[in-house]
C-alpha positions in Angstrom: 0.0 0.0 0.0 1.3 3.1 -1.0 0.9 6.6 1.0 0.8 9.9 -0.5 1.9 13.3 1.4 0.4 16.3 1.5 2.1 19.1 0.6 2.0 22.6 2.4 1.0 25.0 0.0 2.3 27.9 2.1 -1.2 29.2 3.3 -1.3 30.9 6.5 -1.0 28.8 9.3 -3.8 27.8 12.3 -4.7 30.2 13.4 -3.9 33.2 11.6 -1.6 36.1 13.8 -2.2 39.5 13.6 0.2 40.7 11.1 2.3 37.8 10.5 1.0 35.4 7.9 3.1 32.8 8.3 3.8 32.6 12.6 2.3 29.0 13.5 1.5 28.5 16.8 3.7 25.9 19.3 1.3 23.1 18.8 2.4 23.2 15.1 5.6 24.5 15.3 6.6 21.9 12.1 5.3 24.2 9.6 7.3 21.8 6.7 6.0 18.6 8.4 3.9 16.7 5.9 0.5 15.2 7.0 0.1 11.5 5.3 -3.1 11.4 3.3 -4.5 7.9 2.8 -5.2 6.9 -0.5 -8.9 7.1 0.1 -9.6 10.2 2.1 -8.2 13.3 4.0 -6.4 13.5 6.9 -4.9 16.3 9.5 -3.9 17.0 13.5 -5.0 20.0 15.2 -5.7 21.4 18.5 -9.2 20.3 20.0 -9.3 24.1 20.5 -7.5 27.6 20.8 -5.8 28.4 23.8 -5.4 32.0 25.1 -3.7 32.6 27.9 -5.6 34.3 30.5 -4.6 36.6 32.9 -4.7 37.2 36.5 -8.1 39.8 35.7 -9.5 37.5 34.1 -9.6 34.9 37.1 -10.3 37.5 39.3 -13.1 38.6 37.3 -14.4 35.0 37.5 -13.7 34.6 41.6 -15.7 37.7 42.2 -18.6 36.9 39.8 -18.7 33.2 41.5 -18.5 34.3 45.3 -21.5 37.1 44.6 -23.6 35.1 42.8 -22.9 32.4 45.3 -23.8 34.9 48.2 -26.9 35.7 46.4 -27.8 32.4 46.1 -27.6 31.7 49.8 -29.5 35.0 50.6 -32.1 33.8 48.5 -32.5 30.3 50.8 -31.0 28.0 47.8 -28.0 26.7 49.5 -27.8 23.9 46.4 -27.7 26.3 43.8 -24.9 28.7 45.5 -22.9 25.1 46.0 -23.8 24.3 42.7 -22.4 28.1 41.5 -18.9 27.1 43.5 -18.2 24.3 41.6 -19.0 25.7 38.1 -16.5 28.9 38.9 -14.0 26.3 40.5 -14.6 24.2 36.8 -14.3 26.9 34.8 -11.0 28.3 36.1 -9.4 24.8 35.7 -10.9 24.4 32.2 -9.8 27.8 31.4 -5.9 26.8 32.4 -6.5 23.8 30.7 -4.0 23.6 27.4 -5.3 21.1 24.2 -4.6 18.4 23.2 -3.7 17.3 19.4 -6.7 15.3 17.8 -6.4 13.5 15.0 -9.3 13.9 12.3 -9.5 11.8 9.1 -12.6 12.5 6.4 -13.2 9.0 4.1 -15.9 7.2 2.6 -17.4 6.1 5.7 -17.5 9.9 7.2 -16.0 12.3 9.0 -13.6 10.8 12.2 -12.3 12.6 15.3 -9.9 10.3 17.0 -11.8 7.1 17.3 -15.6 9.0 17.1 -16.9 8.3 13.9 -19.9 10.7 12.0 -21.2 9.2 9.6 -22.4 11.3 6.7 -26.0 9.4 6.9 -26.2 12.0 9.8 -24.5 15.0 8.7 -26.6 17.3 6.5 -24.6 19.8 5.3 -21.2 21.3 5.9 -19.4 24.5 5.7 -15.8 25.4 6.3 -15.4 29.1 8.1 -12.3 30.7 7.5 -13.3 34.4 8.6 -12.4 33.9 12.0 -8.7 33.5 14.0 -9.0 30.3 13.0 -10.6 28.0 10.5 -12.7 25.5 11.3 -15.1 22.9 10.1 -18.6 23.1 10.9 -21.3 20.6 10.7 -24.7 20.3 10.6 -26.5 17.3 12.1 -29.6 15.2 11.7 -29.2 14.5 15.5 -31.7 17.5 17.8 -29.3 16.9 20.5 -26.0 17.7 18.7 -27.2 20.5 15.7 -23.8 21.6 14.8 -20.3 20.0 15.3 -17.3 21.7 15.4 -13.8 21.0 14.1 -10.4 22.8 13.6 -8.8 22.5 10.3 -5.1 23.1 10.5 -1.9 21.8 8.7 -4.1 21.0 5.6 -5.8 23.1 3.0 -8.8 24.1 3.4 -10.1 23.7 -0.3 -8.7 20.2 -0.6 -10.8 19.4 2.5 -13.9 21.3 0.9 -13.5 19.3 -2.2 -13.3 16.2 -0.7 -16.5 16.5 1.7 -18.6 17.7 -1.4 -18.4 14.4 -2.8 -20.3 13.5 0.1 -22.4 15.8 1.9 -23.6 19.5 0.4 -21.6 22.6 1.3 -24.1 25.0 2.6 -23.4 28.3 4.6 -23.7 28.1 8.3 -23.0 30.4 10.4 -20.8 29.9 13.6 -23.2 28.7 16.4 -23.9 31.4 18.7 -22.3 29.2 21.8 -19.3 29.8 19.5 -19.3 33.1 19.6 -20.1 34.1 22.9 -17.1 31.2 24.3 -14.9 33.1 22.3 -16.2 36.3 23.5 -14.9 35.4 27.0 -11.9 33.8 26.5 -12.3 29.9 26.1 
């Protein structure tokens, strides 16, 4: 069986600086390293997310809105739900120092894979790859109520060569990025 590599075309890299088309972040700091694409599909590594550092403000800013909201809770004679506020702040600042990890994701006949979950395109109905934002990402729309969109970073690989791939199998379809996106972003995760 032979393999094929993929070869970097020189497009910025995940995600985009400010500035600098070409600075990688650390979790790719291989910008030459060739991906191996299977003879029957599409494959590429990126981070399960972005990480931003956050500062000292920023936890603070957490601790304070956790301890009042807490203290209201109590005042209010729900000693569960001010517990229940505790732990979410507690969960939140260790998710929010948490850094990614490197996922594998492979596309093929069968459908789209993320590590060893498998979605196969009998449930996907559309897809649409964004690449307005700091970074580009793959996003999914379900047949599942529970799970409408899913989410995927696209790094080390072009985009288009990923688009054209997925076409053969599922529609490309504008979607724009799920609001839960937007407002994670807008605070920092």
């Amino acid at each position: 069986m032979s393999s094929h590599r993929a070869q970097n075309d020189g497009r910025p890299g995940y995600p985009k600086k400010h500035g600098d088309k070409n600075q990688i972040p650390s979790a790719f700091q291989k910008p030459d390293e060739e991906l191996e694409v299977p003879e029957k599909g599409v494959s590429w590594r990126a981070p399960e997310y972005i990480y931003r550092e956050k500062s000292t403000d920023w936890y603070w800013i957490l601790g304070i809105i956790t301890i009042a909201f807490a203290i209201l809770a109590i005042v209010l004679n729900n000693l569960l739900f001010g517990i229940f506020i505790l732990i979410a702040g507690f969960t939140a600042a260790m998710y929010g120092s948490r850094k990614p990890d490197i996922l594998h994701f492979h596309a093929d006949e069968r459908g789209i894979q993320m590590e060893s979950k498998l979605y196969p395109y009998q449930t996907l109905d559309f897809f649409w790859i964004d690449e307005t934002g700091e970074e580009v990402i793959l996003i999914i729309e379900s047949k599942k109520r529970t799970s409408p969109y899913i989410i995927f970073p696209v790094a080390g690989i072009d985009p288009d060569k990923l688009r054209n791939y997925l076409n053969q199998f599922i529609p490309e379809e504008y979607i724009e990025r799920p609001w839960t996106e937007q407002i994670l972003d807008r605070i920092g995760f």
